[in-house]
N, C-alpha and C positions, 0 to 999 in steps of 0.2 A: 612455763609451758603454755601455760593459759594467752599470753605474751605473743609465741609466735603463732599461734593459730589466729589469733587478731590481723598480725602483719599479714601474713598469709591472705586473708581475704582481700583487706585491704589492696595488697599486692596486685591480685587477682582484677579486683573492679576496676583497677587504677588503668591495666594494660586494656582491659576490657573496652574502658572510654576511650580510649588513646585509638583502639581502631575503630569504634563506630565515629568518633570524630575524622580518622585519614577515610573511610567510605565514605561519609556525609559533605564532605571537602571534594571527593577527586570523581566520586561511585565505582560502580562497576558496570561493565560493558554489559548494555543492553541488546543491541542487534548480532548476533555472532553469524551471521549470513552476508553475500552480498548482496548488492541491494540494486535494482533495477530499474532505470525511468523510461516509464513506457507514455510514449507520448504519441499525438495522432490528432486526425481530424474527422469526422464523420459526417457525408453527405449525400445526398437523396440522388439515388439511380437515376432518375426520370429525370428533374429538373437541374441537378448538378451544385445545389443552394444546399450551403451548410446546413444542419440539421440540431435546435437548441430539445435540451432535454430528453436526451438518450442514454439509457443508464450502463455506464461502461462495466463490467465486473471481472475481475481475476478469482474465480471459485476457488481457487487453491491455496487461496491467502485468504480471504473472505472480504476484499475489498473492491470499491467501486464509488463510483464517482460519476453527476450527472454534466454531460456537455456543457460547455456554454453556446451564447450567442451568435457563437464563431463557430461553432459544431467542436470546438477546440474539446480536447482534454489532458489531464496530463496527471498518473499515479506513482509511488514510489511502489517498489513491489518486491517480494524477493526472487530469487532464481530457481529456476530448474528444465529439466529437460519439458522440451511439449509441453508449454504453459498454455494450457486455456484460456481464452479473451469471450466475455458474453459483450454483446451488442442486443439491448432488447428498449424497446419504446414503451414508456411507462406512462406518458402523457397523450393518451388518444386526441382528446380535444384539443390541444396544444396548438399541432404540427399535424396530425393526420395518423394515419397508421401506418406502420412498416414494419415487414418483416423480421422475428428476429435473426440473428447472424450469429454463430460461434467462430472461433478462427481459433489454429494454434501455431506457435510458435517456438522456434529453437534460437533462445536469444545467445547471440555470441559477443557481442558487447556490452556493455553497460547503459546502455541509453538505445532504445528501441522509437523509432518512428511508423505510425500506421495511419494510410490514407485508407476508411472504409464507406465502403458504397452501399444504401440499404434500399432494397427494391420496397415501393412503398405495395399496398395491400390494396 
């Protein structure tokens, strides 16, 4: 008796390792959403010159990303209906001031492109 409750465990651990090693090997699916690349360029109303150091943000995801040199930006995101986009200048001294900007959108693709124009201050 004493005997099978031995195997038994043994048993047990044996299957036990068998799937933390098939997780640790293959995992499990982390994103179960789709996922959405929102891409764009941002630049100054007045002068029409890209605009570096604009802090892009999707609140609904809590991501954000700051311009480059090219006014470029580019985030992965997930989906949904009326996705809000923040556009707001975080480097006064930089660039100058400008306005901030929200924008929403109903993305129907997977890959979203946005030219935005920021009236400066």
């Amino acid at each position: 008796m004493k005997r099978n409750w031995i195997r038994t465990i043994i048993g047990g651990l044996s299957f036990t390792s068998a799937l933390f090693i098939f997780q640790a090997c293959y995992g499990t699916p982390q994103d179960l959403q789709n996922d959405l690349l929102l891409e764009g360029q941002v630049k100054s109303k007045a002068s029409g010159l890209p605009i570096k150091g604009i802090k892009v943000s999707v609140p609904d995801f809590m991501q954000s990303q700051l311009t480059d040199e090219n006014g470029s930006f580019s985030i992965y995101t997930g989906t949904k209906e009326n996705l809000k986009i923040q556009f707001e200048d975080i480097d006064v001294a930089q660039n100058g001031s400008y306005a901030q900007k929200d924008t929403m959108i109903n993305p129907v693709s997977p890959k979203v492109f946005l030219n935005i124009t920021l009236s400066p201050l």
